[in-house]
Every structure is written in C-alpha cells, then in structure tokens.
N, C-alpha and C positions, 0 to 999 in steps of 0.2 A: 399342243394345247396352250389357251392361253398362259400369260406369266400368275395369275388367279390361282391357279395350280400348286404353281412352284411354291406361290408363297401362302398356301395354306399346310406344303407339306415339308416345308423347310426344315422344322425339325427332328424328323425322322433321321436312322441312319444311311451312314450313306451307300449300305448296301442295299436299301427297301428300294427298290423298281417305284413303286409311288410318291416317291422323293420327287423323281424325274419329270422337270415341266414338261417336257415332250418327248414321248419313246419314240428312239430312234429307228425302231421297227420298219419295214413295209407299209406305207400307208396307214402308221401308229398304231397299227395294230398291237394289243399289249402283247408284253412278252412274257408269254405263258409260261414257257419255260426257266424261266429264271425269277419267277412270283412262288411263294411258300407258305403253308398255310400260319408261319409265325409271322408273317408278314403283314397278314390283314387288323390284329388287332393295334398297336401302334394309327396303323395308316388308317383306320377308321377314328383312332382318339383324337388324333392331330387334324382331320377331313371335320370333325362333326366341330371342331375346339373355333376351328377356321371359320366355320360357315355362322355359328353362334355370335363371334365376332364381326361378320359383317352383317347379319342380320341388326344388331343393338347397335350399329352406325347409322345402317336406313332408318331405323323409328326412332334413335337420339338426335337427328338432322334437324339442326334448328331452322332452317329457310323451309318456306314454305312448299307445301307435296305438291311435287310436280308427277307427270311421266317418267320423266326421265330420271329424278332421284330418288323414287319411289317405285315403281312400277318395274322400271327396265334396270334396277340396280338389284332386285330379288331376282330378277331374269339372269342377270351375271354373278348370282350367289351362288356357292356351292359346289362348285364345279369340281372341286377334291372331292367331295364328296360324293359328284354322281361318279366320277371315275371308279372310285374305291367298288361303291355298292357295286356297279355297272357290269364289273369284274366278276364282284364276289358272288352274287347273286345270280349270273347264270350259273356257274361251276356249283352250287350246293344245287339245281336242279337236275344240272347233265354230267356230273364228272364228280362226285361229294364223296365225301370220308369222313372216319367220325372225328379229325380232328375242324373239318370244317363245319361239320354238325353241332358240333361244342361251341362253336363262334358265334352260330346264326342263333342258336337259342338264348346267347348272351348279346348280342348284338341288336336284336330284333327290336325287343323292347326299350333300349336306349334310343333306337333310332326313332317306334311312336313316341316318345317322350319331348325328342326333339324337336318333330315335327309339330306337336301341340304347342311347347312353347311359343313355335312359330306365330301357330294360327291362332292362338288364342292370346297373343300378346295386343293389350289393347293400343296403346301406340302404335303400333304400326298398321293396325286397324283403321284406328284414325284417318293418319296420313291415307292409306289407300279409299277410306270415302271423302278425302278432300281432294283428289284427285279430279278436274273438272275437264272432261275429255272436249264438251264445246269452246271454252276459253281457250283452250291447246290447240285448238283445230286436230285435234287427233284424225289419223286415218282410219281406215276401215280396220285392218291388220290392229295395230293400236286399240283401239276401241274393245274389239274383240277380245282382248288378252287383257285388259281392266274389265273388263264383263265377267270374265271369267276367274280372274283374282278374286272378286268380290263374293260372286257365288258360290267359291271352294272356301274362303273365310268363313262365312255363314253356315257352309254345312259342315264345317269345323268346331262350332261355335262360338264364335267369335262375338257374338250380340247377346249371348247368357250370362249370366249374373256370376259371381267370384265362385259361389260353391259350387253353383255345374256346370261353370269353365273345369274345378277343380277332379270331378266326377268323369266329365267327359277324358281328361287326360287320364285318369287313371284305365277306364276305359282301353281306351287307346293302347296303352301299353299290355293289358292285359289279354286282348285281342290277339296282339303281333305273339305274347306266347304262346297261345291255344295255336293258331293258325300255323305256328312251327312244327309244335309238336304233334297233329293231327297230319302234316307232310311225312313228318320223321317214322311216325306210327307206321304208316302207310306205304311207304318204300320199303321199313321192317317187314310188314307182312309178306309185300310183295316179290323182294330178294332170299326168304328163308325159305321159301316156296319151293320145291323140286317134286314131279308125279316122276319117278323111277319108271322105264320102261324096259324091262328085263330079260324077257325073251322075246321070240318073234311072234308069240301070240298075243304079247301088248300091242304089237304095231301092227295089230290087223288092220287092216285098211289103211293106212297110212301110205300116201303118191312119195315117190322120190325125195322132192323137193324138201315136203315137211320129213322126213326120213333125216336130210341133211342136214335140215337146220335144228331138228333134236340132239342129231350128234355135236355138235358146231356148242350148241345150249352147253354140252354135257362135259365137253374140253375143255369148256373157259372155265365152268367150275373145276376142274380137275376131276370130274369124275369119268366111271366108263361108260359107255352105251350110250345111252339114248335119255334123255329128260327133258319135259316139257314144263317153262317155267311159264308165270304170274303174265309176261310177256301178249300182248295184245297178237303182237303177231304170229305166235305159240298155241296160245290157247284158242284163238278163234280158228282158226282150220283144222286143229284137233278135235275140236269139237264137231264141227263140220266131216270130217273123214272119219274118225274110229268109228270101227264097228264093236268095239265091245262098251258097251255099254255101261257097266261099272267102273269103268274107266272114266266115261262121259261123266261120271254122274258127280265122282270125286273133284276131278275137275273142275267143274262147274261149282261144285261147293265152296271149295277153295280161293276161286273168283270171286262171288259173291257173296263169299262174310270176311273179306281183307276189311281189317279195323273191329272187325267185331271178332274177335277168337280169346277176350279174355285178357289177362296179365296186363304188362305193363304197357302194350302195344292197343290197347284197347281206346276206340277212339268214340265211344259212344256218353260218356260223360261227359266231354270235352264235347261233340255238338250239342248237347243242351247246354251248356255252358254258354258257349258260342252266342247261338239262339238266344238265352236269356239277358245277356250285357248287350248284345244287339237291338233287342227290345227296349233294353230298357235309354239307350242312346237317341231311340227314336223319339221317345218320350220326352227327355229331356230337352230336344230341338225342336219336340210341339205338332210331330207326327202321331200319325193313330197308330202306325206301325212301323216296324223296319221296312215294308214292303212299299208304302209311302213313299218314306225316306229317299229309297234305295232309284224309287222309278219317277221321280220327282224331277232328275235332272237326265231324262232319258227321254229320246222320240216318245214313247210310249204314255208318257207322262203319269200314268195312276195305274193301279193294278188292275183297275175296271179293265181297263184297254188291252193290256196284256192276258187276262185271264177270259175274258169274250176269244181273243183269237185262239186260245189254246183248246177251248170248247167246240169252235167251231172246229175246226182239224180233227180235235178226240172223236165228236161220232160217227164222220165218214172212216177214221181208220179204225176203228175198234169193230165197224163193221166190214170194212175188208179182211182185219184178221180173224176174223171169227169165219170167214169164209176160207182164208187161209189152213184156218186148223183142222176144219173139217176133212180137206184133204190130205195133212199130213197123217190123219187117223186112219183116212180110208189107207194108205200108206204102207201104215203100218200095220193093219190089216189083210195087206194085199201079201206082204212078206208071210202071212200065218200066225205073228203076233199076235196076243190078247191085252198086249199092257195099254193104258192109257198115255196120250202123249205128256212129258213132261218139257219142264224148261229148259235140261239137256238134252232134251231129242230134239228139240225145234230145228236147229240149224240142219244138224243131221241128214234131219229127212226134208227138210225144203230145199237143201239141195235135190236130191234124188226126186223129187219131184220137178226142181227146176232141169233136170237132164229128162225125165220123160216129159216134160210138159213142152220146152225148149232145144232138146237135144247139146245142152249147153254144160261142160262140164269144166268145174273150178280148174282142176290142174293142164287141161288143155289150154283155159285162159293166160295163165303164169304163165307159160311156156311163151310167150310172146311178149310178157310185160317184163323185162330185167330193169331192173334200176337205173343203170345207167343210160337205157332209152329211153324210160320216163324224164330223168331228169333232164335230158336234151329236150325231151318234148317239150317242158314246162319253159325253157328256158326259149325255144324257138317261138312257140306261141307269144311269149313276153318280147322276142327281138320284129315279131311282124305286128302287133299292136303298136309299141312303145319305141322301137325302132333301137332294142335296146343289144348292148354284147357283151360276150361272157366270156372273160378271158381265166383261163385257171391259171394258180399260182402255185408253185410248188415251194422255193423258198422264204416261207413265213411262217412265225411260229405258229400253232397251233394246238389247243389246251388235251388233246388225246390224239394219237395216229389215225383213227379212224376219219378225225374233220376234216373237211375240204377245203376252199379257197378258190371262189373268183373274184376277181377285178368284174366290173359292171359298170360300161359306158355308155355314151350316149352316141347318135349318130355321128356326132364330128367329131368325136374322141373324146370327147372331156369327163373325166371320173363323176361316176353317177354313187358309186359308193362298192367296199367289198361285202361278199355275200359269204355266208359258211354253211355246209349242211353236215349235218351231224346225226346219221341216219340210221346207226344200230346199234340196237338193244344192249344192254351191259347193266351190269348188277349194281353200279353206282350211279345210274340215270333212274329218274322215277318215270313212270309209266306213261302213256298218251303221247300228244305231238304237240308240239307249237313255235310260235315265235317270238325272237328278242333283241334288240338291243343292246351291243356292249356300246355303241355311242349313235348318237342320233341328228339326222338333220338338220342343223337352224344358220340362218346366217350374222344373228349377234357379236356371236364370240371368235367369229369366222370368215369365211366362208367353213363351214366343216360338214364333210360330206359322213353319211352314216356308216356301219358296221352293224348287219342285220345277219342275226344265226335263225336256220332252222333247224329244229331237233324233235326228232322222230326214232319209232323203237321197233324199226324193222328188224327181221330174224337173219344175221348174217349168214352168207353158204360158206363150206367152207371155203380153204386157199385153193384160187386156181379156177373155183365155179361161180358164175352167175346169182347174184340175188335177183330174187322171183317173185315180182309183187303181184297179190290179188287184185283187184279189178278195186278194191275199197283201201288197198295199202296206196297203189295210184291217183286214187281221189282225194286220199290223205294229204298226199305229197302234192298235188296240185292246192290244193285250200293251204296247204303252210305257206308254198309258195306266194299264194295269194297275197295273204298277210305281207309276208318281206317285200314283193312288192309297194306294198302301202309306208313300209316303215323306207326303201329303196326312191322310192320316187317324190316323197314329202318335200314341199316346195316354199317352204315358211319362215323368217325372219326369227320369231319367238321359240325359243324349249317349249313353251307350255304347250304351244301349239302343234307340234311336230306330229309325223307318224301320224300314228295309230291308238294319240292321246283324245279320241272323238269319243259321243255317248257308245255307253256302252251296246245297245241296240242295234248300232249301227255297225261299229268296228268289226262285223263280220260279214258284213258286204264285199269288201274287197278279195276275201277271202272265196266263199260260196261263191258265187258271181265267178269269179274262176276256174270253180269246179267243171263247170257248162265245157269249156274247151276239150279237155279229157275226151268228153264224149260228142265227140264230133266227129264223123266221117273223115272229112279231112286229113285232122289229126290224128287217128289212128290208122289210117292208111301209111302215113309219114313215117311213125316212128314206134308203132306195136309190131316190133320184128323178132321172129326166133332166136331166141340165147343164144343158142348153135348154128344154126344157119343165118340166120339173118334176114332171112327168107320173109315177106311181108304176112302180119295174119288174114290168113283164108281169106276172102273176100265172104263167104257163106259164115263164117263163123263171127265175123264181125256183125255181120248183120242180125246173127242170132243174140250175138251179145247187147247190141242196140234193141234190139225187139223185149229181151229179156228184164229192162233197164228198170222197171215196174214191178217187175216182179218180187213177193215178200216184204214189200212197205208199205201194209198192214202195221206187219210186226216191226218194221224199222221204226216206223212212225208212231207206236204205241210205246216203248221201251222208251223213244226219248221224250212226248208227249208225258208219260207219268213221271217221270222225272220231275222236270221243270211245272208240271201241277204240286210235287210234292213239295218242292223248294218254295212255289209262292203262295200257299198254302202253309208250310211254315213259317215263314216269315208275315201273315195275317194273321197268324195265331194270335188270339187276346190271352192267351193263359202264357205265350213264349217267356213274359217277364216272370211268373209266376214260378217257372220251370218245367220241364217238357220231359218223359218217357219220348223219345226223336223216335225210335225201332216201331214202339207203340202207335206212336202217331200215325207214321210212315204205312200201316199197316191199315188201321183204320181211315185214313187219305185215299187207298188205292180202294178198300173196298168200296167207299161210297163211289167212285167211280168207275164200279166196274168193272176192276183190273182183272183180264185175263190171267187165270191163275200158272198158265202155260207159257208166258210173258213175264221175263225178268224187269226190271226198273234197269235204264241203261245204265244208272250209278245208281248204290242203295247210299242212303245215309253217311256210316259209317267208312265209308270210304268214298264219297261224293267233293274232291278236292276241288270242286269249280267251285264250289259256296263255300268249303269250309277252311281250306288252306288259307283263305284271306278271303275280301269283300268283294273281289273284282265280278263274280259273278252270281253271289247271294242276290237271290230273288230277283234272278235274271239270267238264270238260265230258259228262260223264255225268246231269248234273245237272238239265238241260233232260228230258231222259227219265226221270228221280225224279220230277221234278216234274209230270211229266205222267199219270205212275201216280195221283198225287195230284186235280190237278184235273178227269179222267177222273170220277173218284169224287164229288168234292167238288161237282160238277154234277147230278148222280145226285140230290145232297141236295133241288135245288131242282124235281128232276122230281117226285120222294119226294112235294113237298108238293102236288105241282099247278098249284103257278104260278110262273115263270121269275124271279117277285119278291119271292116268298113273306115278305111282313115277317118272321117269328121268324127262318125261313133267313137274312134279309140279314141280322139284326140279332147272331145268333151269329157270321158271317162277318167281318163290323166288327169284334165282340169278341174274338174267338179268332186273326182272321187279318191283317185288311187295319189295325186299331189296337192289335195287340198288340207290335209292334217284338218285340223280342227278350227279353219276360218271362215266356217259359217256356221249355221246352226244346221242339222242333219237334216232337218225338212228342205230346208231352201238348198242344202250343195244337191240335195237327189232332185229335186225339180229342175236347177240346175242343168242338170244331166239331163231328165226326162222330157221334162216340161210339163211334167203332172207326176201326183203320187199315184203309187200301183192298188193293184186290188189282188184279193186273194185268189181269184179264180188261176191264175198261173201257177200257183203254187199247189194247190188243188190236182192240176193239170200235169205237172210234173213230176208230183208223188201218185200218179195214175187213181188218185181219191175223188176226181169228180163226178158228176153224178155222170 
C-alpha cells in the first residue's frame, strides 16, 4: 500500500498488523491471522485521526481549487482508513463475535460523524464548486468523478443551512446505530434458532442429502442428531421435503418472525425509527420523501418509475399464482387432505406437483450439482467470455478454514486480482449471500489490483462428502459470482469510481445477467456431473429441468414483488416522519394489494436487512426487478449473435458493463453495450408471465 498508510498509522504499536505500510502477505492480502479484535480499535482511532488531518489540509489549501488539489487529493485520502473498515467490515458480517460486535456498535457512529464532517464542511465544499473542469480541460474519467463529488456533497447536505447541516449529522450517526443493531438483532434471532429432530419420525421425508447436512448443523453446534437451523440452505428444503407437517409449520414460523420475537432482539421499534429519521432527512434536503430522495440519483429516477414497473409485473404474477394454488389444493386434495393450503405447505407441495407435472424431483437435481462443479462452471464460463484464469492458492492467510483462494488472470498472465469464496453456513456469518471487497480496483494509488470475497451460507456435508446444491443454491452462486466479476474486472483510475460503486438500479446487472449461463445447455452438459460418478446429468433429465425453469414464479415472483412494494410504499409514506406501526403498515400495504394470504413477503419487515441494516437498499429493493428488465434483454444480445460467447458480445460487456465501474451514467454504459434500452417484454418472457 501506499506510504498514505504507513503514515496515517504510525502510531500504533508495533505489534498492530495495521501499522504496516504494506503486508507482506501473498498479493497483500491481509493477515488474518495475526489481526485481533484489540487491534481494531486503536487502528481505527489513529485511520479516522489521519484522514481528519488530511481532509482540513485540502479545504485549508490556500491556492486556488484545482483537480488535482482538491478533487484527486480526497481520492488519496484515507486510505488507513479504508484498509482498517475494509477488514473489519467484512469479518463482523462473515466471521463476527461479540467482541467485534461491541466495536461495530461503538465504531459505527463515530465513522457517520466523520463522514458528515466531511460532507458538510463548507470549505471544502467550496473548493470542490470552484473546481472548473473546462479551464482544466478535464477528461472524461475526470469530469465524471467531479460530477459525482458534487452530487454526493449535496445529497449529504452540504448547501443547508448551519442547523440542518447540524440535524442531518446527527441523523447520520443515529442511522449507523439503528442499522447495527437491527443486523446484530437479526443474526441473534437467527443463530439461537435450532428445530431438534429427535427421532426418525421427525425426518419423515427428508433425502440423504438434507439428512447430512442436519447432522453436519447439529455437530458444529455440539449437539446430537439432527437440527435444522435459521440457515437458507436448511430451512428451504425442509420445508420442501418434510412431510410432517407441524414440523413445516414451526419452521416456517420461526423464519418469518426473526426480529419480531419480543426482548431485547426485537427489531420492530428500531424500523420505525429507522423510517422516521429517514423521513425526516428527506425533508430536510427538500424531497417529499425518502423515496424521492433515495431514487433521485438512480436509473429509475422517481418512484413514479419504479412503482409502474412493479405493478406491471404484480398483475400477470399474482395471476399465475393464483393459478398456481389452485393446484397445489387440488394436491392436497388428491392425498385425501381437507386442510386449506397454508404458507408452509406451498413449497411442499409445488414440489410434488412439480414431479407430477415434470417428472422432476429436487434431490435427483443435487445429485449432479456439487459445489465444487458449480464453482468450476462459474469460473469456466468467466474464462471463455473474459478470457480469464483461476489459479488456487493454498498458501495465504485466510480469515476461517473454510475460505478459499484464487489468483485470477488475464489471458497473458498478468494479475487481474485474488478472488475468495466463503461458502458455508456457520453461526458467526449472517444469513443471505453476497459480495465484497477487502481492497478495490483504481489505478491512482497504484496500479492496485482488487481482492473481491464471495460469501454464501451453503449447508456444509459432512468430512469426506460432497456439498449438494439445489438448482437456486447454483443460481446463488452464479449471481455472487456475477457481482465479483464486476468488483474483478473494474477498469478505473478513480476509488470513487471502481467496481461495483454504480446506481444502485443498475449494480445488479452484472450480477443477474450471469445467472442466464447456469442455465444454458451448454453449460450444464459441461459441468452438472454426479458427486459420485461423475457421470454427466441425464441428457432427459436436463431437459426436464430446462422445461421446468418456469415453473412456480407466480409465487417467486409474488414474495419478492410484495416485498419491494412494501419497502417503496414505506418510504412514501407521509405519516413515516410522524411515526409508523412498520408490522401494521406492512399488513395493511399487502392487503390493499391483494396479497395472497398463502404467499409469505420474501423478507417481512422485522427482519428485511436490505433497507434496514443501512440505506444501501431502502426503497430500492425494486431494483433487483430493474435490473432484470435489463439483463432479460442483455442476454437476447448473445442469442442476437448466435453463440452464448459470442467474442464482440463478451467483449462490449467487459467494456461497457462488467469494467466500466461507474464511468458513465447507467443509461448511456447499457446503450453502450445494447445500442438501445430494453423493454419489459423479456422479462415478462423469462419469468414465464407473458401473456
């Protein structure tokens, strides 16, 4: 790392790892093993003490604001600091304890505090609107990254008045703690969770596979037998397989009131809270709402836009699922049942109807999809687009045993960046998948190539067997991929502009858009081979699973559609500032829409950590469904040319998408690529909803 480093963290001691200008690691990779959680608070005091210090140099600079003493001197600020967070930040979401728990909720708020001082310091405000990019001849790159300094100042508030500069910062900090401790709530819920399965009439129905990975559950806890935890990868094919039914039903309960169970863990005060200072933020910067606010610097631009696309979507699926239920009733009818389908029967029996209807059954699929043939897939597919290779590394640190490690080049060998996956479930990871950065792309301070992690909360098998992913654990894992590609292949000068820093609308294109390979003939001829044999899957069975690809999203498509209706319907709320019953709302949101009562919300509220963990995705979980109008289309291109690899196709994609970080505006890099924006009919077409 730069010497910016060293001499923000100089006084630390000199056993702190974050002293060190540059870890002498593998390809700098930090050194996890020799990092402690007494370690971060120091190296956070001394990172934020630094970056204070060179901020009040840029705004006290008495010659006049240029680029380059203003503009690209905030670009080489902080850099102890992004190291420290870079660190810390992933390990309290994949590897956390409460001694790192106790940091982040002290740490959090000091760091909004920080940041406000930043953005609401009016000198440096100043300087950055004196900055004259035509008398500079500024470049395009250039240009871009003062465009976008000045619009993140602004929606900082930087042009409000001393008292609500002073309100917004308070704001600010008060945010980062709610948005803590609604995480912290929520992996509570989620890890104290155990459904005991005691004898062998708990695991009625239950395949092998989920057999193993109960037990697997049940060892790491140190307990006996069999338990099914909080775990996406746990709970959704239990729910799927058991046949007992009050088993399903606990389950499922359990799932859907994580954050709402009351005590200290209860996270339903804290989203109205949330919602209320959010509101009242937006007001202060002169929006009618946070929903404004939030989609103001987004493709999408106004909620009108967003909230049209998600209506059109809700009435073709709400009448596929409605067509859906009918036969999971007649179903359950046909077994000699009387009961009524509920929200833990759904998967249930849409399986068993997806095997009578398809001849297609979940644990026959697994048995061809193991892990580590997915991950070759994902990485092959990436080496015939992108021309790219994956070397594994076995000697480098790594923050748990279970992380992995490639090196990832380029066709003539030169480091494209390392890559980590971090793929199974553990009781100090929170739930879901994604992706991150412990260092990122730019060539300022550099050249410095990134270090992009994915982490996902697959159900490990035990020692010696096969992990067995479902057909949607696969899809998982190709969309993370997706992503790391994005933050892998960023091809940008600026930080600000790196990765996977684009609207937020958009940043799940690269993502999605990669799903498409998975299910490709090709492709799974390749590399869907028998755990055991190795043997290629069925040629018959693949075709079923290709036929079947439509089936049940209805209800896919309903679950995540009321979702992101309820999110951007709270965040329009005109009473948010006033204060919000969230559950209440939530409740009355879904009915006026019709929510199938048999149809859970893919996140309810109380534990919806895409809006409430932070802002990243408040009133904008819509987004995921933009972006799929998008890659719908953007797939279309590589059919356009005939082949699923089409070099010109990959190679405008690289340029315009997967290495373009945020140097253009999202409209212009997808035309870019396209040479027109898309329409909905693909997306329609692809969730089998068209007319």
């Amino acid at each position: 790392m730069p010497d910016a480093v060293e001499a923000g963290l100089s006084s630390l001691p000199q056993d702190n790892p974050f002293r060190e200008a540059r870890w002498t690691t593998p390809y700098g990779i930090p050194p996890f093993e020799r990092i402690r959680p007494e370690h971060y608070r120091p190296a956070f005091e001394a990172a934020l003490a630094a970056h204070a210090d060179e901020i009040a140099a840029i705004a006290g600079e008495t010659a006049p604001a240029t680029f380059a003493n203003t503009v690209e001197a905030m670009e080489r600020a902080g850099q102890a600091l992004d190291r420290v967070a870079g660190v810390f930040y992933n390990l309290t979401g994949s590897h956390t304890n409460p001694e790192l728990q106790a940091i982040e909720r002290e740490i959090g708020p000091k760091l909004a505090r920080h940041g406000s001082a930043i953005y609401l310091n009016p000198q440096l405000w100043a300087r950055i609107s004196a900055v004259d990019p035509d008398a500079e001849g500024l470049g395009s790159e250039a240009r871009r990254v003062l465009d976008r300094y000045r619009i993140r100042f602004r929606r900082s508030g930087a042009t409000l008045a001393p008292d609500a500069k002073a309100r917004i910062a308070e704001i600010a900090a008060r945010m980062s703690e709610l948005g803590t401790k609604f995480s912290q709530n929520l992996l509570a819920d989620e890890s104290s969770f155990t459904l005991p399965l005691q004898i062998e009439d708990d695991l009625a129905g239950l395949p092998p596979f989920l057999r193993a990975a109960a037990r697997s559950a049940a060892e790491e806890r140190g307990l006996d037998g069999h338990v099914i935890t909080l775990s996406r990868s746990l709970i959704d094919p239990f729910l799927v397989f058991s046949t007992r039914r009050d088993l399903r039903e606990r389950a499922h309960a359990a799932w859907t009131r994580r954050g709402e169970n009351g005590g200290e863990t209860d996270n339903r005060a804290i989203a109205a809270e949330i919602i209320q200072v959010r509101a009242e933020r937006a007001r202060l910067l002169g929006f009618d709402s946070f929903a404004h606010f939030a989609l103001d610097d987004t493709m999408a631009a106004s909620p009108d836009a967003a909230t049209g696309l998600l209506r059109d979507v809700w009435t073709p699926a709400r009448a596929r699922a409605s067509d859906e239920r009918d036969r999971l009733q007649a179903a359950i009818q046909d077994e000699g049942h009387n009961f009524t389908l509920q929200a833990h029967d759904w998967r249930h029996y849409a399986e068993k109807v997806r095997r009578a209807e398809h001849d297609l059954d979940e644990s026959e699929i697994k048995a061809y999809l193991p892990l580590e043939r997915m991950i070759q897939a994902a990485f092959d597919t990436a080496a015939r687009l992108f021309g790219l290779t994956f070397e594994e590394l076995s000697d480098v640190p790594r923050y748990h045993p279970d992380v992995r490690v490639w090196r990832v080049g380029n066709p003539d060998g030169s480091e494209v960046g390392l890559f980590l996956g971090d793929y199974f479930a553990r009781a100090t990871k929170r739930s879901g998948a994604w992706m991150s950065a412990f260092r990122s792309q730019e060539r300022l301070n550099g050249p410095i190539t990134p270090i992009i992690v994915n982490v996902m909360n697959f159900a490990k098998a035990p020692e010696g067997e096969s992990t067995l992913l479902s057909f949607d654990d696969a899809r998982t894992l190709f969309h993370e991929f997706g992503h790391a590609l994005h933050g892998l292949l960023s091809d940008v000068t600026y930080p600000l502009l790196s990765g996977t820093a684009v609207a937020r609308d958009f940043v799940e294109l690269p993502s999605q858009l990669y799903e498409h390979w998975l299910e490709q003939p090709e492709v799974l001829r390749t590399h869907a081979r028998h755990h055991q044999t190795g043997a290629p899957m069925p040629d018959a069975l693949l075709q079923k699973l290709l036929a079947a690809r439509t089936f049940n999203q209805g209800f896919a498509t309903v679950e995540y559609t009321a979702s992101a209706i309820v999110d951007m319907t709270l965040h329009l709320s005109a009473e948010g500032e006033s204060g919000l019953d969230v559950p209440a709302f939530e409740t009355e949101a879904l009915r006026r829409i019709g929510m199938p009562s048999e149809i859970g919300m893919r996140h309810r509220t109380p534990h919806f950590a895409h809006i409430f963990s932070g802002d990243g995705y408040a009133a904008g979980y819509y987004s995921y469904l933009w972006s799929e109008v998008l890659d719908a289309d953007a797939f279309d291109a590589f059919r356009e040319a005939g082949d699923i690899f089409d070099p010109e196709t990959a190679k405008r994609l690289r340029t315009f998408v997967y290495g373009a970080g945020n140097l253009r505006d999202p409209r212009e890099a997808y035309t870019a690529f396209r040479g027109r924006m898309p329409s909905i009919e693909p997306l329609l077409k692809k969730r089998g909803l068209a007319a």
